[in-house]
Every structure is written in C-alpha cells, then in structure tokens.
VODRENLO-440774 format. One line per 3 residues: number of its first residue (from 0); their letters; for each residue x, y, z of C-alpha. Coordinates in nm, 2 decimals. Layout:
BEGIN
NUM = a = X:Y:Z  ...
//
This chain:
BEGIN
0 = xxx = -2.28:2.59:8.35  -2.02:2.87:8.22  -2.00:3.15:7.96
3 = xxx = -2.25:3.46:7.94  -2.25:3.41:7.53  -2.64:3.45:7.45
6 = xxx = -2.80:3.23:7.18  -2.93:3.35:6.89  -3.26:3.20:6.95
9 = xxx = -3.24:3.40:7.27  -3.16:3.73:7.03  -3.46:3.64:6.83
12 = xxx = -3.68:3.61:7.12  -3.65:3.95:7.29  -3.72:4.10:6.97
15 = xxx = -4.03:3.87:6.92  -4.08:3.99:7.29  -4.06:4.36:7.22
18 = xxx = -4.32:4.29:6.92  -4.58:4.21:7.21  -4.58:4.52:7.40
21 = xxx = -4.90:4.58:7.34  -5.06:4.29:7.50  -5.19:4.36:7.80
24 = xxx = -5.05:4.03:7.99  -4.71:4.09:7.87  -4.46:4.25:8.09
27 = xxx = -4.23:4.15:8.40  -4.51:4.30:8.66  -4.79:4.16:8.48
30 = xxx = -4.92:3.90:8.77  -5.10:3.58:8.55  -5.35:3.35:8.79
33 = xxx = -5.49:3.15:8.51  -5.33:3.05:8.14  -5.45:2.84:7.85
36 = xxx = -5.13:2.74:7.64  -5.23:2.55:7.31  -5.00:2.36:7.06
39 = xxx = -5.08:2.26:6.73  -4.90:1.94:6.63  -4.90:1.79:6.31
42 = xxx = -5.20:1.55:6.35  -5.31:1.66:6.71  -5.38:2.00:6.92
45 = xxx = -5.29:1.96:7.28  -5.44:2.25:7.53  -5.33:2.28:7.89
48 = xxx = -5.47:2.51:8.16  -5.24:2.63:8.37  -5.31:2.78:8.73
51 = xxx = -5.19:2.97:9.02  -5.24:2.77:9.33  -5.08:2.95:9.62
54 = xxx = -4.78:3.08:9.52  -4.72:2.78:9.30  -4.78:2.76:8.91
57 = xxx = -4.98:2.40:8.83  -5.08:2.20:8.51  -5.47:2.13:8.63
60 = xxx = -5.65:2.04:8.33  -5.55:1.92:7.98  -5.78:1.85:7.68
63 = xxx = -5.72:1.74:7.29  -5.88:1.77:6.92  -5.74:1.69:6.61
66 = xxx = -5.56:1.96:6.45  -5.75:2.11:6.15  -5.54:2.26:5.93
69 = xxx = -5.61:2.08:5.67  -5.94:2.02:5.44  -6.21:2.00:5.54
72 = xxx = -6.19:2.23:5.74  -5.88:2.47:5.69  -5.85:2.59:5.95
75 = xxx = -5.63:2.57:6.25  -5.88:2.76:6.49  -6.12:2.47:6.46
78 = xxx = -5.90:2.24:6.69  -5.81:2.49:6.92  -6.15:2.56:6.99
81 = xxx = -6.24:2.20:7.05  -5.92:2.17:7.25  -5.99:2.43:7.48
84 = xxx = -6.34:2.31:7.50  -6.29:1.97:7.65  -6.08:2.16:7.92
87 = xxx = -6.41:2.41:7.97  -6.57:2.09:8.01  -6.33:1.95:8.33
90 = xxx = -6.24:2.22:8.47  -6.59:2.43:8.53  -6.45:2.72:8.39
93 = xxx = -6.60:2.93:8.11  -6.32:2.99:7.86  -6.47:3.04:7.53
96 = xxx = -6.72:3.29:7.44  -6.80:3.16:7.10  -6.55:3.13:6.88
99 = xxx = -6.35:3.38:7.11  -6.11:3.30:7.43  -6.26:3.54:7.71
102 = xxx = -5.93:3.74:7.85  -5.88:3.81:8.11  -6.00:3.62:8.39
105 = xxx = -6.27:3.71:8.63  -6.53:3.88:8.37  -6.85:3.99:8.59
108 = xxx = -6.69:3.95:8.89  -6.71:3.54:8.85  -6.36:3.41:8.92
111 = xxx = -6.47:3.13:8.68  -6.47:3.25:8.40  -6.20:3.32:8.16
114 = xxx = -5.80:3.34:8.11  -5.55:3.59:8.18  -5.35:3.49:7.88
117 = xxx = -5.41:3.28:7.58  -5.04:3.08:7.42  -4.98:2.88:7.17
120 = xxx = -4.67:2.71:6.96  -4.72:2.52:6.61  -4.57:2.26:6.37
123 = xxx = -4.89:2.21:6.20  -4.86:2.14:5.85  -4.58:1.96:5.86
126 = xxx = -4.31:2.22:6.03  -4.06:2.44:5.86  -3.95:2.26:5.50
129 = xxx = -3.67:2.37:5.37  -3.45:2.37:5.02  -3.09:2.45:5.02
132 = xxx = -2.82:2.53:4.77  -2.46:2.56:4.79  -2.19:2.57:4.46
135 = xxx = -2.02:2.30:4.59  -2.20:2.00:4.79  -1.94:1.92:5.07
138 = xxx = -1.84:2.34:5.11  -2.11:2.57:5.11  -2.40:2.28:5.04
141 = xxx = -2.32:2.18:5.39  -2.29:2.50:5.56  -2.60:2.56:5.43
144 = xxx = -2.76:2.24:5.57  -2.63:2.29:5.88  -2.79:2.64:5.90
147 = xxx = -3.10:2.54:5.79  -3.11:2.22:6.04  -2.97:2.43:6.34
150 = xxx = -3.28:2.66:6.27  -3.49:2.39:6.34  -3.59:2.37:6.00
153 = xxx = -3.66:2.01:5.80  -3.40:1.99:5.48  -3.61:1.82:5.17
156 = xxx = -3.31:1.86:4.96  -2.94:2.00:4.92  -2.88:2.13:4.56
159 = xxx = -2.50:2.22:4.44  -2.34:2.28:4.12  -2.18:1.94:4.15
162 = xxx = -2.43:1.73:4.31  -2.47:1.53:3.93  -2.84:1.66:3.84
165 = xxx = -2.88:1.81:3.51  -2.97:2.13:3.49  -3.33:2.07:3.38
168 = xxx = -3.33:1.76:3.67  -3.26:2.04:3.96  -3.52:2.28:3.78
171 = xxx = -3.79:1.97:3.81  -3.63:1.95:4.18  -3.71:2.26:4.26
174 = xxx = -4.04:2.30:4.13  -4.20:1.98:4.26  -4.08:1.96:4.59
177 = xxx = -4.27:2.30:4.75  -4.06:2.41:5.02  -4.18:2.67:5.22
180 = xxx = -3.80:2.87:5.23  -3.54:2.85:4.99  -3.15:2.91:5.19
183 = xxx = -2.91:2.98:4.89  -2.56:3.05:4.94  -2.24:2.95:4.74
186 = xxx = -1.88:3.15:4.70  -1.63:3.35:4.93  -1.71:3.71:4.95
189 = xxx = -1.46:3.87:4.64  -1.41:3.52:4.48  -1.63:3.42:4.13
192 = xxx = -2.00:3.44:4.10  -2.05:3.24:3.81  -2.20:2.93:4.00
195 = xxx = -2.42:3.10:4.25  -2.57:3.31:3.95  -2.60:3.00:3.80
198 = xxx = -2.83:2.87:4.09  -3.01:3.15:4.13  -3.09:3.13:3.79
201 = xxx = -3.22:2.72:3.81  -3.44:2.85:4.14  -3.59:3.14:3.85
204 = xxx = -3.64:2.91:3.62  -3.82:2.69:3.86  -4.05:2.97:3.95
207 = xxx = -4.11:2.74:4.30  -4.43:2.81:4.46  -4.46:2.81:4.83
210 = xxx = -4.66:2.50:5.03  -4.89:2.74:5.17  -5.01:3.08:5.07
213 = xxx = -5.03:3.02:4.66  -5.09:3.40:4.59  -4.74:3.48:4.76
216 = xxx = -4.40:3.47:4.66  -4.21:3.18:4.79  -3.91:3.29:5.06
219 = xxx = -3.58:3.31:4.99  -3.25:3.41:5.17  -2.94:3.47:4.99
222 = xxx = -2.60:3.43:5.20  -2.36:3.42:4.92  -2.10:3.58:4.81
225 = xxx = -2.14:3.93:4.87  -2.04:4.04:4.51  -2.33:3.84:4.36
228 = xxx = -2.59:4.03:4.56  -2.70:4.30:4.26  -2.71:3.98:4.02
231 = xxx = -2.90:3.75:4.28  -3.15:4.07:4.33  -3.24:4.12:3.93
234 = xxx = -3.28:3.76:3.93  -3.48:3.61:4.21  -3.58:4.00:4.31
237 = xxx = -3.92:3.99:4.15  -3.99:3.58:4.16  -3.92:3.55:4.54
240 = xxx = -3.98:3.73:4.88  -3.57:3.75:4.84  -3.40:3.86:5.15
243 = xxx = -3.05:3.91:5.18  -2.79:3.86:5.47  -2.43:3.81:5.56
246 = xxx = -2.23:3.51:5.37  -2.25:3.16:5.52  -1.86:3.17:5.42
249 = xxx = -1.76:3.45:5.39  -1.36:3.26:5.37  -1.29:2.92:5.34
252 = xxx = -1.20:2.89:5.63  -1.45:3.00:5.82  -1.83:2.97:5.88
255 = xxx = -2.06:3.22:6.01  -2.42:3.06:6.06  -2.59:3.31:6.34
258 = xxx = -2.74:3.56:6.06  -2.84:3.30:5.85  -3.05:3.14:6.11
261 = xxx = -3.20:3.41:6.25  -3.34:3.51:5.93  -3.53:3.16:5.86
264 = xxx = -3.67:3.21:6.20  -3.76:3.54:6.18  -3.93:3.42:5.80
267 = xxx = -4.09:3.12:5.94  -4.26:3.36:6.18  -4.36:3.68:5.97
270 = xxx = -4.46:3.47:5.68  -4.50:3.08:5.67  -4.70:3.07:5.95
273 = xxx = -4.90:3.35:5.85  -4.99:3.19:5.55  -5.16:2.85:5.73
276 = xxx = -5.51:2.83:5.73  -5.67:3.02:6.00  -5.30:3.13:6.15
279 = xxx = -5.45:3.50:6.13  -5.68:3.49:6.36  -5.52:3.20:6.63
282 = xxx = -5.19:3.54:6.61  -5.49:3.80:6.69  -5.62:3.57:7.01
285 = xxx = -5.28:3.48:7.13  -5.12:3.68:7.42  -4.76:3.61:7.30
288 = xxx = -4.55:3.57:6.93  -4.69:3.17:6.84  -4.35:2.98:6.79
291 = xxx = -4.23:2.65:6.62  -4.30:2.36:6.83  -3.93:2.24:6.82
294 = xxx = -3.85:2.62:6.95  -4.04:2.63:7.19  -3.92:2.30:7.33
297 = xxx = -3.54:2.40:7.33  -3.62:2.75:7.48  -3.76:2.54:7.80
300 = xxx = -3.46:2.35:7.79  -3.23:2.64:7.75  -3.42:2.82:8.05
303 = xxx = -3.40:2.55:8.29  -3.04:2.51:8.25  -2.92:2.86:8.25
306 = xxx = -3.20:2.89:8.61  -3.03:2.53:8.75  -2.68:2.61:8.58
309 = xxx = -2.64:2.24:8.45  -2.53:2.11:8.12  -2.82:1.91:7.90
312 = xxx = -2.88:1.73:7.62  -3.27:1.68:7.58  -3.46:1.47:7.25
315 = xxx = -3.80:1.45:7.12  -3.83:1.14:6.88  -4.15:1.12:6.71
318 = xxx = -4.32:0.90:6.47  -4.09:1.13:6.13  -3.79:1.29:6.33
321 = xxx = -3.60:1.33:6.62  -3.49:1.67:6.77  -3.23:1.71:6.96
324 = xxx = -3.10:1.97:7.21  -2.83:2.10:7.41  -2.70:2.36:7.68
327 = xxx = -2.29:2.35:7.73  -2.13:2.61:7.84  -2.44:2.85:7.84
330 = xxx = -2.45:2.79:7.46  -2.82:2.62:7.30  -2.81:2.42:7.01
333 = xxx = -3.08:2.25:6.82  -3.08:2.00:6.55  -3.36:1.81:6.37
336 = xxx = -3.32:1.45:6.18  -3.57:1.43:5.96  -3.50:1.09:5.85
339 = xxx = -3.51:0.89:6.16  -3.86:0.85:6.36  -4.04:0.56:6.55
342 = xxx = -4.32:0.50:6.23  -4.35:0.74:5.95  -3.93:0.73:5.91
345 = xxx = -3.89:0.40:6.08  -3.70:0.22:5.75  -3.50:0.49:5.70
348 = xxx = -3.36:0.42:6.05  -3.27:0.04:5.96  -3.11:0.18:5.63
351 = xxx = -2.91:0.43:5.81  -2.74:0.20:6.11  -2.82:-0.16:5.96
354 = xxx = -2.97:-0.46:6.02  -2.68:-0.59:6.26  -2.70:-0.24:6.49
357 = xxx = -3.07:-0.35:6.59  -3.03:-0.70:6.63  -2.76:-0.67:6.90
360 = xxx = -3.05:-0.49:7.11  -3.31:-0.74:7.03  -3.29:-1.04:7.35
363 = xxx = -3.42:-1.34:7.13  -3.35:-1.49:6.81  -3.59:-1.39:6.52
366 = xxx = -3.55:-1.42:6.14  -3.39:-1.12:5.93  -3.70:-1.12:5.66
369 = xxx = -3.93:-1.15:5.97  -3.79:-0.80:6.18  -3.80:-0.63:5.80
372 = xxx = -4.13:-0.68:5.75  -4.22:-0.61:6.11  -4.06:-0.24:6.04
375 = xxx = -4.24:-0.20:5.72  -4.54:-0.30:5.89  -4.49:-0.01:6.12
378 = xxx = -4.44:0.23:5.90  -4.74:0.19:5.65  -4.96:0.15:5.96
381 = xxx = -4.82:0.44:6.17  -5.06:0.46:6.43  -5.05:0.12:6.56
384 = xxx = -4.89:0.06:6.90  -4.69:-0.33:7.01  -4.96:-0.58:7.08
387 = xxx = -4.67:-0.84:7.21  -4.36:-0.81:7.44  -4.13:-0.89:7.14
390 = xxx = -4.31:-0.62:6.94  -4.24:-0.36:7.19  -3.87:-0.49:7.25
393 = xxx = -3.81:-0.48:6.90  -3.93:-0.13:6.85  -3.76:-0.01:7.20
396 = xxx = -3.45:-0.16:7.01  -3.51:0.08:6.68  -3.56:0.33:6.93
399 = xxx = -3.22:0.31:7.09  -3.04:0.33:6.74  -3.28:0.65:6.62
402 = xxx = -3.16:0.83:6.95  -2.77:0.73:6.88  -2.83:0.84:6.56
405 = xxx = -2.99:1.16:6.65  -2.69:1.21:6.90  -2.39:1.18:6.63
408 = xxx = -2.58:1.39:6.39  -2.62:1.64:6.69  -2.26:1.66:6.77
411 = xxx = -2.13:1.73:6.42  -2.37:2.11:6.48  -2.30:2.17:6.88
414 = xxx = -1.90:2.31:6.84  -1.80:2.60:7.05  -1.94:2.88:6.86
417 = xxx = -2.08:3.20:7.02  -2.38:3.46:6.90  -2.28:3.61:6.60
420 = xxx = -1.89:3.54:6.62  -1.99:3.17:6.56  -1.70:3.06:6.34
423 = xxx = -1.51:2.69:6.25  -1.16:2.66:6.07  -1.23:2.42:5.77
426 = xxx = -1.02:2.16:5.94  -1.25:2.20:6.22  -1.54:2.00:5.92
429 = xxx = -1.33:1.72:5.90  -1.23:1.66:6.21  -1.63:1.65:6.35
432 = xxx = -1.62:1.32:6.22  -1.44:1.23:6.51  -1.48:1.42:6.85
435 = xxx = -1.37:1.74:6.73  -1.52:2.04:6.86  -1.87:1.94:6.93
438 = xxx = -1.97:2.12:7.30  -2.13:1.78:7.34  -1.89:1.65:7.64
441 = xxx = -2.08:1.33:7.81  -1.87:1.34:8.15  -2.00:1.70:8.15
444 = xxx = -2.35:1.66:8.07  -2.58:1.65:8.43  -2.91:1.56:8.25
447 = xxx = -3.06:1.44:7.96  -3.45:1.48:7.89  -3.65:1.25:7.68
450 = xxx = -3.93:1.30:7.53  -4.21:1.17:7.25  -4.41:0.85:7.26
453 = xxx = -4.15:0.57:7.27  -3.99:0.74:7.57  -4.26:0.92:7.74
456 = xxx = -4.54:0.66:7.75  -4.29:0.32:7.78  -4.52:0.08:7.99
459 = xxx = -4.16:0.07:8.25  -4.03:0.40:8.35  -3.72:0.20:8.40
462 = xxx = -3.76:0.09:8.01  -3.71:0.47:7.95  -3.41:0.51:8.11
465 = xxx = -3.20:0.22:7.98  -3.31:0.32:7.58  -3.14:0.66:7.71
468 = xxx = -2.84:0.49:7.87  -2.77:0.27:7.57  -2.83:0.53:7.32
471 = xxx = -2.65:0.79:7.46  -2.36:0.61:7.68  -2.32:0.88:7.99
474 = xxx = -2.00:0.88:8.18  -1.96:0.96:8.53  -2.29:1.10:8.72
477 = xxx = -2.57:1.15:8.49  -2.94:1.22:8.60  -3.24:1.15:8.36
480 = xxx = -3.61:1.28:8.28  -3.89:1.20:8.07  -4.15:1.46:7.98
483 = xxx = -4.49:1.31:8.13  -4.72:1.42:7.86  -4.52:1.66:7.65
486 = xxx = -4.61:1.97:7.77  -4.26:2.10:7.69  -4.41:2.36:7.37
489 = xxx = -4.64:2.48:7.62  -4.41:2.62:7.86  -4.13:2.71:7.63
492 = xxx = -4.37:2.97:7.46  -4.48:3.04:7.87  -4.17:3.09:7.96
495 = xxx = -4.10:3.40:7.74  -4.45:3.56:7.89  -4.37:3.42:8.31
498 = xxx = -4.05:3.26:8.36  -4.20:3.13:8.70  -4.48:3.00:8.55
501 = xxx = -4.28:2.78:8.31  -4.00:2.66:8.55  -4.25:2.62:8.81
504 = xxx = -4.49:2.39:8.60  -4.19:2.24:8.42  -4.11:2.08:8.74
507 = xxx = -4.38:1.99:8.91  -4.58:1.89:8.66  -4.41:1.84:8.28
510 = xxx = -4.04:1.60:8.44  -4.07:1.31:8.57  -3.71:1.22:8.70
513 = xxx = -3.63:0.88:8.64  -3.29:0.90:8.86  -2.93:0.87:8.81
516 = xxx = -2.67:0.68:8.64  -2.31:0.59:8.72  -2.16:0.47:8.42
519 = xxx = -1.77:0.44:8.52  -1.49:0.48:8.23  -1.31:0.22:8.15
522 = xxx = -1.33:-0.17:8.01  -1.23:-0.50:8.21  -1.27:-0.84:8.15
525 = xxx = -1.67:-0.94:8.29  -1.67:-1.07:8.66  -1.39:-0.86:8.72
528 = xxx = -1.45:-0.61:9.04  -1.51:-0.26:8.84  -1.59:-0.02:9.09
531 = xxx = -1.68:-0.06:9.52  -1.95:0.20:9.60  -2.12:0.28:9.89
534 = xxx = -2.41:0.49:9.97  -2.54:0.66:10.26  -2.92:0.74:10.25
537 = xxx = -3.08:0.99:10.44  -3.41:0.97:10.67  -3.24:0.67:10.83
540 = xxx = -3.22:0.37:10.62  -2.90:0.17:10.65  -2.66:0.26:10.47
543 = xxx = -2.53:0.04:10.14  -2.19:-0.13:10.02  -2.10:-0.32:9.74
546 = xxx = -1.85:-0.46:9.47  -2.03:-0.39:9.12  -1.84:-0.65:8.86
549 = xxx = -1.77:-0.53:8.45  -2.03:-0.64:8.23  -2.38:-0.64:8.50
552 = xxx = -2.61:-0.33:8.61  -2.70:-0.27:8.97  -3.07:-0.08:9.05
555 = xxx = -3.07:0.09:9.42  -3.41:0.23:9.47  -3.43:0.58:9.57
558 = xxx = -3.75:0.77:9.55  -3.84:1.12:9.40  -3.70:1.40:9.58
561 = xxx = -3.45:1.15:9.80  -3.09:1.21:9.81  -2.78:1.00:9.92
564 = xxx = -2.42:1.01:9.96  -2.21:0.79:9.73  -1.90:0.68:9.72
567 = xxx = -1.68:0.55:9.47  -1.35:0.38:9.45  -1.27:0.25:9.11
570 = xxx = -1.06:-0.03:9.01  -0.69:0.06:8.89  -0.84:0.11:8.51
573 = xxx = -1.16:0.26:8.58  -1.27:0.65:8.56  -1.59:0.76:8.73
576 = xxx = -1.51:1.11:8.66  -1.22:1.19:8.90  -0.94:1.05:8.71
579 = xxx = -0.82:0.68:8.66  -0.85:0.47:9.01  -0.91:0.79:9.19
582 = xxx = -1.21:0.76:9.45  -1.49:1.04:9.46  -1.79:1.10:9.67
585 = xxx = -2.10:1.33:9.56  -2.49:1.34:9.61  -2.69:1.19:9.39
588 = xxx = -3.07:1.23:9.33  -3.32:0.95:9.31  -3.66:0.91:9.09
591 = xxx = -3.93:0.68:8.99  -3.66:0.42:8.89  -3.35:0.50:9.12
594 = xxx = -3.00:0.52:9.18  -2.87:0.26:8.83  -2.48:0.18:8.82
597 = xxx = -2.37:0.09:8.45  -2.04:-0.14:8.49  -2.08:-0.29:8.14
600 = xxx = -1.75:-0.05:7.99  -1.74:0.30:7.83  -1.72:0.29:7.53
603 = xxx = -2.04:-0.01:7.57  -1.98:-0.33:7.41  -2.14:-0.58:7.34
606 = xxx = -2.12:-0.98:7.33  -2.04:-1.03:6.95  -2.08:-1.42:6.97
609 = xxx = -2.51:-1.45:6.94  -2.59:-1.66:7.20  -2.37:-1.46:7.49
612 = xxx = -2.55:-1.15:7.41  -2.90:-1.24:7.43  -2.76:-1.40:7.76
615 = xxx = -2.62:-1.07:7.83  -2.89:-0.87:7.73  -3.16:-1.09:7.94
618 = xxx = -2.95:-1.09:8.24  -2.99:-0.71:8.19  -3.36:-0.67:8.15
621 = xxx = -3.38:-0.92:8.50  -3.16:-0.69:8.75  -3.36:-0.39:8.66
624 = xxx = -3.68:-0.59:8.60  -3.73:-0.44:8.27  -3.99:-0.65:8.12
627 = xxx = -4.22:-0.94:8.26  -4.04:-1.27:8.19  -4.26:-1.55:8.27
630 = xx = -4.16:-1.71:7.94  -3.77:-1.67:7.95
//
C-alpha cells in the first residue's frame, strides 16, 4: 500500500483521542491485561471480554442482551449491563459492581475482579439519519449525498430547488421525516443566493425537530455558498444548532467534501448520541470516545491495512443496509446503502437490479410470482432464517446482487482524493459511471472482508466465498475473510486505545480466512485450456499440475496458515496479472476453504440460454461441494 495522505476519519480520531486524556487507561504506556468492549446494535448489544494471555491479546468470553434503547425501558445502560453480565457469568470474573463496571482490574488484590478499560461503539436507534439539500438535484444535491453517505451517515431524503415538490410538499418533507442532522449546501462561493436562502427558508418553515432529544434544536451544517452565510445565520440561526463550514463546491468544478464530513461526525458524536436514552451515563463509564458502529468497523479495516500494507475492500450487509469499505493507496473510504439489505430492504434489492439479475444465480427453475412472494415473505418476517436448501440458495442469490450493488455504489465515492485537498473536476461526475476515478482497482485489491449474517454465519465457509467471488469479480490473486462473529466495532473502538490489542485479536480471533482466489483476465470459448498452474506445497506434499479449462472452478485445499508456490502460465488471451500470456509465480495463502481458481472469464458471464446455466451453475456448486445434492 502507497501514499502517506491521512484520512479524515483518522483527523477526527486523534482529536477524539486527545478528548480522552483524562482517562486513566489511555495513553501509549498504558499496559491493558483485561478489556470489556461493548456495542450497541440496533436490536442487539454484543459484549466481548478481551484478555492478555502471555504476550498475546485473546477474545475469551462473549455474551448478549437486547439493546434497550427504546421503551420500556429507555435506556441503553440496561443492555449493556445484561451484556456484560452473561460474560461475569462465564468467565468467573466480577465485572459489575451494581450498575457500575469496576475499573480497573485487580480491586483487593483479587486478580478476578474487574477491567482495566470499559469500550463501546453504537448504532442504536437506528444510526445516523440524515436530510440533505442542494439547489440543484444532480450538482450540489449530490455532492451533498455523497458527503453525507461517505460520513457514514443514512440519507432519508435529497431536497433541491428542482427536485418537483411544491414548496409546501418539501416543508411537509421536512417536518415528518425527523432526521437527526440536516447537510444544506447549494451555490458557488460569489455566485447567487437566491435558491439556498430559499431552502434555508423551507427547513425554517419546517421548524424540523430532531429524532431524539425533543427539548433541543435539531443539527444543521451549512456548506453553501459562502456569501449566503449572514442570511443562512438570521434564518436557521435561532431554529437550528446551525454550524457553518467550508462550501461543498466552492466552483463548479470542483468538490471539496473533507470539512463537510468531519463536521457530521464530529455532530453525530457531541450531540446525537448524547441525546439517546441513557448515552450519558454508558460516555461517563466508557474508557474511550463511544463511536458509530460503521466507524468503528472501517477504522479496523483502515488499521490493518496501513499495519499489513495491503489494499482492501471490506462489507457488512445486514438485514436494512450494506456498508462498504476501502484502503487504496493508504486512502479509507466508507459508504453506506441504505436501501439494499438481506430482510428489512430485501425488495428494494429486487427493484434496484431486477428480477432477471437474481434468477441467473438461482440453480433450478421456480416460478416469477413464487421468488416475489418468497422476498416479500422475508421482509415482513425479518427474523426468520431458510428452512430449505432452495430457500437459502435463493437468498445467497439476493445476497450476491446486494453486495454488487453495494460495490458499484461504492466506487462512484472511492476516487483519488486526499485529506482536505479532496477535489473532482465536474467531468470527473460523469465519467464515475464508468470506471473513472474510483481508487477501487480489483487487480490491486489483496483482500476483501465480509461480514454480517448472510456471510458470516453461511452453513459452508466455502458458500461465503463464492457470494464474494461472484459479487465482486476479483482479478489476479485475491485473498478472502469473513468476520467470525462480528467483533469488528469492538476492536475498531480498541484499536484507538491499544493498537496491539486490536490487531492482535483481529487476527486471531475476529478473521477467519477463507483463502485465495485466481480469477485470470480474459474470455475464451468453455473447454478451452485457460490457464496451466502448478503448485508447490510446503511440509512435503507432492507438488500439483494442471490445465484449468474457461467456464469451470478448481478447489485445491490448503489449510489455515499453509502456504504454496504457484505458478501460472496463461493462454495467449488470458491475464493473471502479469500482462496477456505472460506467466507469473507468487505465494499464495490457504484457509478453511483453500486455494479456488475462477476460469469462468473476467468480466463473468453467464449462460443466457436457461437450461445451460442452471447446468453451469450446478456444475459449480459440485466442484467446490457448495451445497448437499442428494436430490440433483
């Protein structure tokens, strides 16, 4: 991995970081033995204890509750408690001291009781909720999304002066949705500020109350056109917490996003998460600034890359939206799809690729009315989890177009832009439709990290990988991960307290690496010779030559912490990274699942013609033994 340009996220963090001097854990020579690292999902609070064995950091115990920020009990304290209880309860050690964490370890002399830190990252509630506003929907509405969705944040709605809506239809907008931020922008610094006063004066008009915290004023950054600033401040001064920063455009041609976004997470911080139910006192026990879940998860990421010096794209898809993440070139970026999710946001998946898109993954013939109502099944009953094989192959199929969905909306966000000089030409916007000048480079990417229920708990590790494979279409030498139980919050948050403790845990305990894939570039008729490898294993075993043929996968078992040699000589056509029929020989690393060459083609396509694809697709699923198939 290249380039020194630090993240903004990264900026945020050491002043988040310098916000916690006083905490008596905090600090490079601060040596932590035990740590109890809590994070509060949406529906469920997941608690770890983390402990020093040796000179090692290890996950030991884990426990859950439901979250409880909601009524009846409102507040968020409730579940943590419980939480941490059920790990008191397997691990032997006293924790909790009432309704307080006992910190730090080894009160009385007994080694067994208490922590030397207490942790903790959130999206309880719901996460960060967002409104944006721009003057005109594809210019500044868009720059304004894609600040808002690179903070991590979940856009309900993007309101511009010519988005259609009346003016009293955008007031109702505003007033009924509840965000808990408002991003407004609109206008080149020096040019008119008719139509951004105009907004500003819908959002007054609105008088928008926040989500949480009823008694407070609702949020609101202003990134406009710097002439408007007096007008915006007699308008929105006194009906909003209005804070004001540099222009999301300050030219046409050019975007500047960095200040933008470390506002809303600085905001998000300092007063939406203040505001939840019983956030006061979980801020006063916890050892460390309590971060957004979705942070916390790309600061892991970003930290492992920057310690291994790799390239990575990681994604958690949950049951509402997929996140996505990325390290090139040193530089972190983090997008959220709010509309495409495994139950809550599974129809808006099949409205967003299409019936046909899902189908083509699906190995069997099934009626069109039966798969919709098989999707609308799962998302009015959210919770409920395949009962049959062609259950979970159909939503394993959903969950291949969610994460290539994720991906392209990904790529349009990760372009080469760098701390607060991040800047795009206008041309630059149209052209991301295409490949552009995302970062995202697939031949350069060395690992990709899944995570969430659909990846994490598949009933085949080897199920796992392929979704990732067919989603995401790596080129050349890829490896792959799952997060076993997603503990990545926990040790994103950890890792700005004990960066040892984090990476440590994160691989020991948190990865489990799947293996690698060699996907070679190229197309060619199927049952045509695509590439000759060979590999050489250590320890021993006899080495291994073959001809791999277009259109079929090959599985070569290699366990967890193995290596071999490969090598590679490509047909006349084919790329597997070193240029067009050029040979190349490298290590690769093996996993749960193994060594898996892809010869079906880059870019993958499949059989159009029905009945060749499902013959396709189930000669697949048998050479990597992806499902049982007593009845195929």
């Amino acid at each position: 991995m290249t380039g020194s340009a630090e993240s903004s996220f990264g900026q945020d963090l050491k002043a988040h970081q310098t916000q916690s001097r006083d905490f008596p854990a905090m600090g490079a020579g601060a040596t932590l033995q035990t740590i109890v690292a809590t994070d509060c999902g949406s529906t469920t609070t997941k608690a770890i204890l983390i402990e020093k064995v040796g000179h090692t950091y290890r996950q030991t115990f884990r426990g859950e509750a439901p979250t409880t920020v909601e009524a009846p009990f409102e507040d968020v304290t409730r579940g943590v408690l419980n939480a941490i209880a059920e790990i008191e309860e397997l691990s032997g050690r006293k924790i909790l001291d009432g309704e307080k964490i006992i910190t730090p370890s080894g009160r009385g002399g007994d080694p067994k009781v208490g922590v030397d830190i207490y942790i903790s990252t959130s999206s309880a509630g719901g996460g960060l909720q967002m409104m944006v506003a721009g003057v005109v929907a594809s210019m500044t509405g868009e720059s304004a999304q894609r600040c808002a969705l690179g903070a991590g944040a979940i856009v309900m709605d993007v309101l511009a002066s010519n988005d259609g809506r009346l003016p009293h239809e955008k007031i109702e907008r505003i007033r009924s949705l509840r965000p808990d931020m408002i991003l407004l922008s609109g206008g080149t610094d020096g040019g008119t500020v008719t139509h951004v006063v105009e907004m500003a004066e819908y959002i007054a008009a609105a008088d928008p109350r926040p989500r949480l915290g009823m008694s407070y004023n609702l949020p609101l950054i202003y990134a406009g056109n710097k002439e408007a600033r007096e007008r915006i401040s007699e308008i929105l001064g006194k009906k909003t917490a209005l804070t004001i920063t540099e222009n999301l455009r300050p030219v046409l041609e050019r975007e500047n996003l960095v200040p933008s976004r470390n506002k809303i997470h600085d905001l998000f911080l300092e007063h939406v998460m203040a505001q939840a139910p019983g956030y006061k006192k979980l801020i006063e026990w916890a050892g460390a600034p309590i971060m957004p879940t979705p942070a916390a998860v790309g600061l892991i990421m970003e930290t492992i890359a920057k310690k291994q010096g790799i390239n990575l794209i990681g994604v958690d898809i949950g049951g509402a939206t997929t996140d996505v993440f990325s390290v090139f070139q040193g530089i972190f970026n983090r997008t959220v799809s709010a509309n495409l999710g495994m139950s809550y946001s599974i129809s808006n998946v099949l409205a967003e690729t299409g019936l046909d898109n899902i189908m083509r993954w699906v190995p069997f013939s099934i009626d069109e009315q039966d798969l919709r109502n098989r999707i609308k099944n799962k998302m009015i009953r959210p919770t409920t989890v395949p009962q049959t094989l062609d259950e979970l192959q159909i939503e394993q199929a959903i969950a291949r177009e969610a994460l290539r969905l994720a991906l392209g909306h990904h790529k349009t966000l990760a372009t080469g832009l760098k701390g607060v000089q991040q800047e795009r030409s206008i041309s630059d916007v149209f052209e991301q439709k295409g490949s552009g000048d995302t970062l995202v480079d697939m031949l350069r990417l060395d690992l990709i990290v899944g995570s969430g229920g659909i990846l994490s708990h598949a009933p085949r590790r080897v199920q796992s990988m392929l979704m990732m494979v067919d989603a995401y279409e790596p080129l050349g030498v890829t490896e792959l991960a799952v997060d076993s139980i997603f503990m990545m919050p926990h040790l994103g948050v950890l890792s700005t307290v004990n960066e040892q403790a984090a990476t440590d845990v994160f691989v020991r305990d948190c990865m489990i690496y799947l293996g690698t894939c060699i996907a070679p570039i190229g197309q060619g008729k199927w049952g045509e010779r695509c590439v000759e490898f060979s590999l050489a294993f250590e320890g021993g075993r006899a080495p291994l030559q073959e001809t791999v043929t277009f259109g079929s996968l090959r599985l070569v078992p290699l366990g967890v912490g193995e290596e071999a040699t490969i090598t590679l000589k490509p047909s006349r056509q084919v790329d597997v990274g070193a240029g067009r029929g050029e040979s190349m020989e490298r290590k690769v690393r093996g996993g749960v699942v193994g060594v898996l060459l892809d010869a079906r083609g880059r870019p993958l396509q499949l059989p159009t013609e029905h009945a060749a694809r499902i013959r396709g697709l189930i000669d697949w699923h048998k050479a990597l033994n992806l499902y049982p198939f007593s009845q195929a």
